[in-house]
C-alpha atoms as one frame of an Amber mdcrd trajectory, in Angstrom:
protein
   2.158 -11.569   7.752   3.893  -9.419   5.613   1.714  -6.630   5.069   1.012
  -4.884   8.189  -2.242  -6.303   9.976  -4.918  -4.109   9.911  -5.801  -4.877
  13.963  -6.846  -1.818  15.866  -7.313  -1.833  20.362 -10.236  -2.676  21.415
 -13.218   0.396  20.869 -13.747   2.840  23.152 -17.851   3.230  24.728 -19.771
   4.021  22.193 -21.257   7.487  20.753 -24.543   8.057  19.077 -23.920  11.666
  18.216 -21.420  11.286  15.525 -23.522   8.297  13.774 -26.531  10.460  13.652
 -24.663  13.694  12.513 -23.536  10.980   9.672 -26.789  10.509   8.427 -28.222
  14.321   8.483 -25.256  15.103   5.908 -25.709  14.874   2.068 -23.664  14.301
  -0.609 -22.575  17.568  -1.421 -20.742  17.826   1.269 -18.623  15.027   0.743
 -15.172  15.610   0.596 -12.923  15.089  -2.265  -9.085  14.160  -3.901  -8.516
  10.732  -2.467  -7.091   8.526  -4.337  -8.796   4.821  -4.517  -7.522   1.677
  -4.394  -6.419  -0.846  -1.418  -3.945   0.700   0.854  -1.536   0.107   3.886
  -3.463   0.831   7.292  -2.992   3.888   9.367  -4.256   2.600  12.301  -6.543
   5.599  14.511  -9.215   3.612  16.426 -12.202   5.562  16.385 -15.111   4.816
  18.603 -17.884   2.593  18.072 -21.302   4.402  17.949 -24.994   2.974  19.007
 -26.929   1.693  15.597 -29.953   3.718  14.779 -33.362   1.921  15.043 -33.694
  -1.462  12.891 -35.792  -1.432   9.349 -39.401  -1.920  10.016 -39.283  -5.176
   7.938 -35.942  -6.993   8.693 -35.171  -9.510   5.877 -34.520 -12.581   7.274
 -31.145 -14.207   8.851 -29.261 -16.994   7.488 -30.718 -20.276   9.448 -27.583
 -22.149  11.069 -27.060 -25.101  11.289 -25.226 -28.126   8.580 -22.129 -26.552
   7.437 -22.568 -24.745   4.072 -20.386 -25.450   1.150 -18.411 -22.397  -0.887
 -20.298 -22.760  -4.270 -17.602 -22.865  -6.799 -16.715 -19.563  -9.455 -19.344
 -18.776 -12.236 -19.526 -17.674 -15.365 -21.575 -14.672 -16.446 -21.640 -14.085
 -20.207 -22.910 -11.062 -19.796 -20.632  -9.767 -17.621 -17.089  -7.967 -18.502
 -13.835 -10.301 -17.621 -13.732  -7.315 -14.772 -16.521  -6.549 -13.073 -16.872
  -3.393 -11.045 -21.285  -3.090 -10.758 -23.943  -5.320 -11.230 -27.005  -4.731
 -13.808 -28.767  -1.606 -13.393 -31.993  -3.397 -14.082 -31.740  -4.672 -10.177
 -32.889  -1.445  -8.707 -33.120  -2.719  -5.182 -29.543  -3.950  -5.199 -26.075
  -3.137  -4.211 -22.869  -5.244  -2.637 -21.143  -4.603   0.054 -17.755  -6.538
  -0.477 -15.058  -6.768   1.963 -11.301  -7.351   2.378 -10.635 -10.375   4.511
  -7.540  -9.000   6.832  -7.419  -7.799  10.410  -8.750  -8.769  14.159 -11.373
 -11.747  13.950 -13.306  -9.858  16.320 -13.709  -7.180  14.542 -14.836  -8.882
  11.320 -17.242 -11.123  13.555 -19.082  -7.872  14.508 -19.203  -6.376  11.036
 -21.084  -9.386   9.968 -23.497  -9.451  12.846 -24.363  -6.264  12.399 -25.296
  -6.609   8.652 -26.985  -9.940   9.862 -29.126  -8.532  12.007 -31.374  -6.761
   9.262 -30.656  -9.316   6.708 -27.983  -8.194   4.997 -25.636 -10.164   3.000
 -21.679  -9.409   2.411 -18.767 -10.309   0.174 -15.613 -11.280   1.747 -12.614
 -11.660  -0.047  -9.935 -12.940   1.974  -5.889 -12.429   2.627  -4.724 -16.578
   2.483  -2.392 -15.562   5.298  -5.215 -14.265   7.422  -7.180 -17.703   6.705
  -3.912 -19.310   7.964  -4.230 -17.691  11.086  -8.006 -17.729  11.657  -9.085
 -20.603   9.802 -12.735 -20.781  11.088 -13.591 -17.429   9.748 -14.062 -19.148
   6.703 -16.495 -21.406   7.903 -18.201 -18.574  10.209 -18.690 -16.214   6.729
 -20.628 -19.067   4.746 -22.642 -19.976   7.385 -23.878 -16.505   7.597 -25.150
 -16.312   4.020 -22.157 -14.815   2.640 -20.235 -14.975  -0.259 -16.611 -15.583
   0.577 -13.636 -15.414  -2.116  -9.926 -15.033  -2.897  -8.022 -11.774  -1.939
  -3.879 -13.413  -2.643  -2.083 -15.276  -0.162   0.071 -12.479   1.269  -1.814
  -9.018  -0.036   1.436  -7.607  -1.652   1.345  -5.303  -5.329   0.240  -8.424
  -7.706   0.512  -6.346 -10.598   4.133  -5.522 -10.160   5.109  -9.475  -9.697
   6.221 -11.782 -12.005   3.685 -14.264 -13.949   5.093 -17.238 -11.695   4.607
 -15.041  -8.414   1.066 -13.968  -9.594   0.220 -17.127  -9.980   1.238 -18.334
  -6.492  -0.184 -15.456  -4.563  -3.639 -16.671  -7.044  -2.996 -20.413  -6.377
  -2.015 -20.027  -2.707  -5.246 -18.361  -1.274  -7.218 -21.153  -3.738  -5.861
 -23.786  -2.089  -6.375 -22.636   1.587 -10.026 -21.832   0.124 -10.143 -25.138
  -1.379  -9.001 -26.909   1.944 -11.411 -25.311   4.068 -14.544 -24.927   2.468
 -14.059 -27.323  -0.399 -14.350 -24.998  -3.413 -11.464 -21.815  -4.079 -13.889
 -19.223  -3.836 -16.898 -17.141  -5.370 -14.632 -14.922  -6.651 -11.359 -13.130
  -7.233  -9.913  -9.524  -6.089  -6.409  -8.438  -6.974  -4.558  -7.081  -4.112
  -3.455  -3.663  -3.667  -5.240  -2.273  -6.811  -8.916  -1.715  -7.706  -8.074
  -3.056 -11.066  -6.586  -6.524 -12.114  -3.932  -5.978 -15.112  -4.219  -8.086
 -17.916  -1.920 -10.439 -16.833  -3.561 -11.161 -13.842  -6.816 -11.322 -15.159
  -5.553 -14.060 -17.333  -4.168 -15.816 -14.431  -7.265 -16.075 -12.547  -9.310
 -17.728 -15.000  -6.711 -20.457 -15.262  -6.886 -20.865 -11.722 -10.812 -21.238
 -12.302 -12.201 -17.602 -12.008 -13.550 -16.435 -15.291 -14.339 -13.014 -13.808
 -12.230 -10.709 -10.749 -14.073  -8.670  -9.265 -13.217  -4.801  -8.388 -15.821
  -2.359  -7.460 -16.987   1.304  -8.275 -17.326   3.087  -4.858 -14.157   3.094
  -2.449 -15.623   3.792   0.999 -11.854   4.764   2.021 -12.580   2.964   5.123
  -8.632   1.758   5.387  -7.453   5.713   5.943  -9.358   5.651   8.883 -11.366
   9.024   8.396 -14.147   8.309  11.107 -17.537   6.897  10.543 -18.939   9.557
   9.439 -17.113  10.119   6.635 -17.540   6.417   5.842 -21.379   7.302   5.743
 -20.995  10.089   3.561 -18.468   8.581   0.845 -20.453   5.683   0.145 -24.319
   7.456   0.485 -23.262   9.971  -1.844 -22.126   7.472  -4.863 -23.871   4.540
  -4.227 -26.702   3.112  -6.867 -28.516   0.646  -7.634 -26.059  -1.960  -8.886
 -22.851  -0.502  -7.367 -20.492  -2.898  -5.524 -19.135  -0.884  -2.572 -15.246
  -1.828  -0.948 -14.643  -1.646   2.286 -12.551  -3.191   4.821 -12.208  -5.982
   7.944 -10.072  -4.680  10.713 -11.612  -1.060  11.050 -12.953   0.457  14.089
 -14.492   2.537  11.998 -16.194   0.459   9.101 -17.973  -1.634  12.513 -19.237
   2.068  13.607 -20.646   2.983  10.398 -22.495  -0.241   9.050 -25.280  -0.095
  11.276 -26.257   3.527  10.246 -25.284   2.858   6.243 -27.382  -0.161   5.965
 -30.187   1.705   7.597 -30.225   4.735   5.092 -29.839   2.013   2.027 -32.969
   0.529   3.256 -34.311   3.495   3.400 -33.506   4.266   0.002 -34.994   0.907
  -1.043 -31.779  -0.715  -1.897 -30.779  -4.062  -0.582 -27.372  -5.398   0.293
 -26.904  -8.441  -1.131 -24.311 -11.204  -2.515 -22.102 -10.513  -5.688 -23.756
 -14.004  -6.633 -27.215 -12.331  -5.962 -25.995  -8.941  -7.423 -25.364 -10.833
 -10.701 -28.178 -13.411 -10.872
């Protein structure tokens, strides 16, 4: 790969304390002057900590069973060519979208966890690391999750050339395509919250009329602890918001349990970008 994986060792035991502190802390104490966007690893394992108590009223898990097919792109008229929230009119929903790098094992436990309230995820996925895991792919859409098209090799798209755009586009499409028989629910540019104009025009001819960046950066990838995790995304989140976080994080695995907790007890419901939108 040519970006540098973002695998971690294996967790140390696990530690309630600094999940729980997570939770007690508000928004104004969140700290500031980080800038956003999809970065290079620094890779600080951080130990995995015990999930607080389940919802009362779990939402139901995907049913397994017949492989699912990847429903192809859609259009939403109503919806910018970029699209960085859903309708505030949803007031019980967010997305939790993911990028699709890193150890398999520790993306299998990120979407356990948020499968084990009924929680659905966005995963947008490095080609390369679909090269080297293929089944992931199949293992995401059987969950109930939306799974889409992060580049082929998670380099600076908006630096490259049209024709190099295109194939970092085209080549995560077609390993999309080959394995789940459609390219993708959607489209993220790599190494940039934002998709220039060229590259937004190169998506749609490679069949997605939106990409899709986000509005909260849980800065998961600088590996602050969970913790912090907790508190970056608690204190922006809304209704509508699409959150970004990351595969591959020690950290991201420690704080789901706990975030998806406090959403639900905010009354907000992680969902699809396809449910976000509907």
């Amino acid at each position: 790969m040519t970006t540098p994986a973002e695998d971690h060792a294996a967790p140390a035991p696990p530690r309630r304390a600094a999940l729980l502190t997570g939770l007690a802390l508000t928004a104004g104490t969140l700290a500031t002057g980080v800038t956003a966007g999809c970065s290079t690893p620094r890779a600080t394992p951080h130990d995995l900590t015990t999930p607080p108590a389940a919802p009362s009223a779990p939402r139901a898990t995907a049913t397994r069973g017949a492989p699912v097919l990847a429903p192809a792109p859609r259009r939403y008229p109503a919806q910018p060519s970029e699209i960085t929230h859903g309708p505030r009119t949803h007031p019980s929903k967010v997305a939790l979208t993911f990028h699709g790098q890193g150890d398999p094992a520790v993306a299998n436990s990120l979407l356990g966890e948020a499968e084990k309230v009924g929680a659905r995820v966005t995963v947008l996925a490095v080609g390369t690391w679909l090269d080297e895991h293929p089944g992931l792919a199949r293992r995401i859409l059987d969950g109930g999750h939306d799974l889409g098209n992060h580049t082929f090799r998670h380099l600076d798209i908006n630096a490259m050339s049209p024709t190099e755009a295109a194939a970092e586009i085209r080549g995560c499409a077609d390993r999309l395509k080959r394995l789940t028989g459609s390219i993708g629910t959607w489209f993220r540019p790599s190494r940039s919250p934002r998709a220039s104009p060229l590259v937004q025009r190169l998506a749609r001819d490679a069949g997605y009329p939106h990409t899709l960046s986000y509005e909260v950066d849980s800065l998961d990838y600088t590996s602050p602890g969970a913790t912090a995790v907790i508190r970056k995304v608690l204190a922006e989140v809304r209704p509508g918001s699409v959150v970004s976080m990351h595969f591959g994080y020690a950290d991201t695995v420690a704080a789901l349990p706990a975030l998806l907790h406090e959403l639900d007890r905010r009354g907000l419901r992680a969902v699809t970008t396809t449910e976000l939108l509907s």
